[in-house]
C-alpha positions as CSV (number, residue, x, y, z in Angstrom):
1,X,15.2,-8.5,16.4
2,X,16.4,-5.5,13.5
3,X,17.3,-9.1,11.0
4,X,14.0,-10.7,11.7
5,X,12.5,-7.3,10.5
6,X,14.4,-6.9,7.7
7,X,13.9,-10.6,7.2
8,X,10.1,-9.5,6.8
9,X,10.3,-6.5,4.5
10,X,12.2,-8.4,2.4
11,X,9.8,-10.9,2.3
12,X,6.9,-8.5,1.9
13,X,9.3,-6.7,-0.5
14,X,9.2,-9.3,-2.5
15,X,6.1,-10.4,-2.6
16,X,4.9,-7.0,-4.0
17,X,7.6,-7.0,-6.7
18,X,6.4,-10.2,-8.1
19,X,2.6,-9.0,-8.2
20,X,1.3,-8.3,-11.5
21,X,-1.8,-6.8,-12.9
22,X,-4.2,-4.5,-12.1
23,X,-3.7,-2.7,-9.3
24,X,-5.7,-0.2,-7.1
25,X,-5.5,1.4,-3.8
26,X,-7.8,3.4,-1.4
27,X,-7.4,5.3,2.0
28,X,-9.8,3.8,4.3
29,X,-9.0,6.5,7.0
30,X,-7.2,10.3,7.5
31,X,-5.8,10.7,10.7
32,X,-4.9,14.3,9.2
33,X,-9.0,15.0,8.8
34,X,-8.1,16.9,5.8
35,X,-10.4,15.1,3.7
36,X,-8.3,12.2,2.4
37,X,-10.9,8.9,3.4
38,X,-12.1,7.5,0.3
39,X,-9.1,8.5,-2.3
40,X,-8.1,6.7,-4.6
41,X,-6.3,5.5,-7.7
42,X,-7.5,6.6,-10.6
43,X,-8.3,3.7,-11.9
44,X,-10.2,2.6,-9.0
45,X,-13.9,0.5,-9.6
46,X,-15.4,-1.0,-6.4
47,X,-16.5,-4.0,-8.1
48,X,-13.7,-5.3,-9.4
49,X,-11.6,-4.3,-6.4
50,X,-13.2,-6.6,-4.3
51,X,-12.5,-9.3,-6.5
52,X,-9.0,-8.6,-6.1
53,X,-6.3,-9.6,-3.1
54,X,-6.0,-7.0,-0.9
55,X,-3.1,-5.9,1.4
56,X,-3.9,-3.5,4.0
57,X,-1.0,-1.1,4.3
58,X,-0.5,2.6,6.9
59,X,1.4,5.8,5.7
60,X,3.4,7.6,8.1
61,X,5.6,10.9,7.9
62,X,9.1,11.0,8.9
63,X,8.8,11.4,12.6
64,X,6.7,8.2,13.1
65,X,3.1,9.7,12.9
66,X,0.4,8.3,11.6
67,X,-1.7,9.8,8.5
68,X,-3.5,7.2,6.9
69,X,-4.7,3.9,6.4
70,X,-5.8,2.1,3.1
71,X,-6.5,-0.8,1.2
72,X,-3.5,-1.6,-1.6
73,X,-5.4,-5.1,-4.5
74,X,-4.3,-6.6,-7.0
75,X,-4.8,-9.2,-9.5
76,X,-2.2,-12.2,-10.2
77,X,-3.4,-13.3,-13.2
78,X,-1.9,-10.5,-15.9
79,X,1.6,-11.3,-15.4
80,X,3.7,-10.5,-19.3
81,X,1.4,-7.3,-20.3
82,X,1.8,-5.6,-16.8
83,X,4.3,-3.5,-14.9
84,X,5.4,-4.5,-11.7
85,X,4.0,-2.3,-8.9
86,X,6.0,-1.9,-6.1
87,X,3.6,-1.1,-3.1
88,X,5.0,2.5,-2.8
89,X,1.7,3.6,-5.3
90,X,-0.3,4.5,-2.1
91,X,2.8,7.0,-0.8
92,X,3.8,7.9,-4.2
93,X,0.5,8.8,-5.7
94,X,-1.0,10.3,-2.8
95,X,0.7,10.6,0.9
96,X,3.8,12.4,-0.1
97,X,2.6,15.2,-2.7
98,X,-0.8,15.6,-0.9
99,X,0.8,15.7,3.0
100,X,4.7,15.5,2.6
101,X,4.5,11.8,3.8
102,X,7.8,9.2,3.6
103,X,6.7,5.6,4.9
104,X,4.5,3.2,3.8
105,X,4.1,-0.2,6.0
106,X,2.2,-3.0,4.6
107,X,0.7,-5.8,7.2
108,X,2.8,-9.2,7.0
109,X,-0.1,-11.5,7.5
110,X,0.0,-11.5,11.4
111,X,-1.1,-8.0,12.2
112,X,2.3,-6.5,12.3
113,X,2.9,-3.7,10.2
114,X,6.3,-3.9,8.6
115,X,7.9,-0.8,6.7
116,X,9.1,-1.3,2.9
C-alpha cells in the first residue's frame, strides 16, 4: 500500500512540475472560520480562471487536521516564458504564514487525496 501511494504523489508530483503558465489558486472553504474562503492569488481573475484546468487540492497542519480546501488552475499553453509551479503555492502563499499549516494534498483523479 505505502509504494502505491508514493507511486501516486510521484505521479501527481510530476504532473505539477511539468505545468506551465499561468497559474492561480483559491480556498473554496476555512475549516478554521477565520475568514480565509475566497483568498486568493494575487493574480487571481474569475474569468480567466475558469478557462483554466483545475486541480482541487486540501491543506492540512502537522497533526492531520483539516484547514482548508481550494481550487489550484493552470494553463498549458505558456510553456518557455513561464516558471514551473510546483503545487505547494496554495501552502506557501497562504496556509503556512496565515495558520502555521505543513501539507498540501492534491486529488489524483479518483477522489483520493494524495499528499505532495
Amino acid at each position: 500500500m505505502a509504494l502505491f501511494l508514493d507511486w501516486k504523489r510521484l505521479l501527481i508530483r510530476l504532473k505539477l512540475n511539468f505545468i506551465r503558465g499561468k497559474i492561480m489558486w483559491i480556498i473554496t472553504k476555512d475549516h478554521l472560520d477565520d475568514g480565509a474562503e475566497g483568498t486568493c492569488s494575487r493574480n487571481f481573475d474569475k474569468e480567466q480562471f475558469e478557462t483554466l484546468k483545475q486541480e482541487k487540492f486540501k491543506i492540512y497542519d502537522d497533526d492531520g487536521e483539516l484547514y482548508y480546501e481550494g481550487i489550484f488552475a493552470y494553463h498549458k499553453s505558456d510553456w518557455e516564458t513561464s516558471g514551473c509551479p510546483e503545487g505547494f503555492e496554495p501552502l506557501d502563499d497562504f496556509a503556512t504564514p496565515n495558520a502555521g499549516a505543513t501539507e498540501i494534498h492534491y486529488d489524483d483523479g479518483a477522489g483520493n487525496f494524495i499528499q505532495l
